[in-house]
Structure formats: C-alpha cells, structure tokens
C-alpha positions in Angstrom: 57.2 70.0 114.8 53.6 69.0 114.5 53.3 65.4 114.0 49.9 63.4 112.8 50.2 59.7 113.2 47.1 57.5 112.5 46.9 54.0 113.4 44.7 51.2 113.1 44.7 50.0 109.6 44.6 46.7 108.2 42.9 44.2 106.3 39.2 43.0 106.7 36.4 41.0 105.0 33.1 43.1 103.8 31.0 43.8 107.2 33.6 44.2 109.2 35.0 46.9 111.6 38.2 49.0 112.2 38.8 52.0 114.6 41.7 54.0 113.1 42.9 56.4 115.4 45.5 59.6 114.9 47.6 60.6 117.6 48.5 64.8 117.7 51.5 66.1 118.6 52.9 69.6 118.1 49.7 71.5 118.3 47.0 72.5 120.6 44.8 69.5 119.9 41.6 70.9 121.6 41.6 74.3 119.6 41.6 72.3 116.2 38.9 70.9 113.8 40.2 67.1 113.5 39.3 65.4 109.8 39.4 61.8 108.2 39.7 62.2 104.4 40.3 59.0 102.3 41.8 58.5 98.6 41.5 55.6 96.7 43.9 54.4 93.8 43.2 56.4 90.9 40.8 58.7 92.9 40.7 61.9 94.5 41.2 62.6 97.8 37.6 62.7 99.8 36.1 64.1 102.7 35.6 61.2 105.2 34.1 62.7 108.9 35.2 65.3 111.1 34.7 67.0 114.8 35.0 70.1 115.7 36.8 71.6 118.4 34.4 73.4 121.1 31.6 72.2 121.1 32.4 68.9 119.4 30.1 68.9 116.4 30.4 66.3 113.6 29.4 66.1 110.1 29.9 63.1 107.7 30.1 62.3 104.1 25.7 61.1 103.8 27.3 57.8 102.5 29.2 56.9 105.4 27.4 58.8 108.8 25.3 55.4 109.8 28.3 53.5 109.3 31.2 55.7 110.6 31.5 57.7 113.8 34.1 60.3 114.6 35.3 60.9 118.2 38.2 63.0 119.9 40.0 62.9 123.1 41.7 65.9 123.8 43.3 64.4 126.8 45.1 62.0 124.7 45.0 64.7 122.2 43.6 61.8 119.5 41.0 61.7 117.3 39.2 58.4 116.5 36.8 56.9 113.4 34.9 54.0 114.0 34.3 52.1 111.1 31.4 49.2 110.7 30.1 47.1 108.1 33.0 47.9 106.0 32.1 47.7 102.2 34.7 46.9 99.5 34.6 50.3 98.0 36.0 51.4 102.3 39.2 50.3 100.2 41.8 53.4 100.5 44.2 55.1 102.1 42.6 57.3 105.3 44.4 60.5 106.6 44.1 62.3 109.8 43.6 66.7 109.1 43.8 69.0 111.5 42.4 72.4 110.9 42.5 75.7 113.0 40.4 78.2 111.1 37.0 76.1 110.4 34.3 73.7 111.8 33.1 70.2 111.2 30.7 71.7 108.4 33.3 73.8 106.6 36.4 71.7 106.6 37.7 70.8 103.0 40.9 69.5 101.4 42.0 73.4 101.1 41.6 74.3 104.8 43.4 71.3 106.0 46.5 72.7 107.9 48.5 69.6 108.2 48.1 65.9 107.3 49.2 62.5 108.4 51.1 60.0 106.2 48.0 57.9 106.3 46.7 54.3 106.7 45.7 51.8 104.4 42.7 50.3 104.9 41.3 47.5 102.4 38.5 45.9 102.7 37.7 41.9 101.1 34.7 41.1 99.3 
C-alpha cells in the first residue's frame, strides 16, 4: 500500500518560514519524481516544486523558486520544501506527488501517480 504522509504545516505570520516534509512508504522512493502541488479554496490545484529522481534536478513555479527549495532524502525516503518569507496568498492546502514516468520539468497534475492527503498551510497578514 503506498502511503504519502506530509507533515509540517501550520500557521505563520507573512515572512515567515515552514519546512513541510512527506514521508514515502510503499514505493521505490529513489526511482520516483517527488512533487509539491498546492490548492487554495476556490482554486485549482497548482504546481508547487519538484525533484527528480537520478540526477536530482528541480524546477519551480517562477513565482515561488527564490522563496521555496525542494530537497529529497532517499535514505529516509522523504522529500522536503523549504518555505521562506511566506506571503499571505502561501495560504493553501500542499500535497506531496510521486511520479514514476517523468522528470522535474514534465511533472503535471495528470502524471501524478499517487498523492498525499495534504497539509494546510495558512499564512497571517
């Protein structure tokens, strides 16, 4: 049974930091693209950061890359996002995505192989 549970979330004022992490469990974690997507309330579902697995590559939403960083740890087989100076509009749920068949520059909500139940994260003004 493959298992995503991401952890981490909270509350925080605007300019703060949070370090989410999802824990794998089911699958090979180091052959498989890890994702963060987010989704707001009364949004869609968005593309947050991912890594890839291999050679570790990462590619971010342009709004978020000098503020987030993505990381993995195969041994722990848990993927990481770092999040600073956290804006109100940071507001959403995040979920964890693991995906076998793509790359950090082709993941999207349709490749995603599995999800995890997510984490809110809202952010103070």
């Amino acid at each position: 049974q493959v298992q995503l549970v991401e952890s981490g979330g909270g509350l925080v004022q605007h300019g703060g930091s949070l370090r989410l992490s999802c824990a794998a469990s089911g699958i090979t974690f180091s052959i498989y693209t890890m994702a963060w997507f987010r989704q707001a309330p009364g949004k869609e579902r968005e593309f947050v950061a991912a890594v890839s697995w291999g050679d570790g590559s990462t590619r971010y939403t342009d709004t978020m890359k000098d503020r987030f960083t993505i990381s993995r740890d195969n041994a722990k087989n848990t993927v990481y996002l770092q999040m600073n100076s956290l804006k109100p509009e940071d507001t959403a749920v995040y979920y964890c995505a693991a995906d076998r068949h793509t790359y950090a520059a082709e993941i999207t909500l349709h490749t995603v192989h599995y999800w995890g139940q997510g984490t809110q994260v809202t952010v103070s003004s």
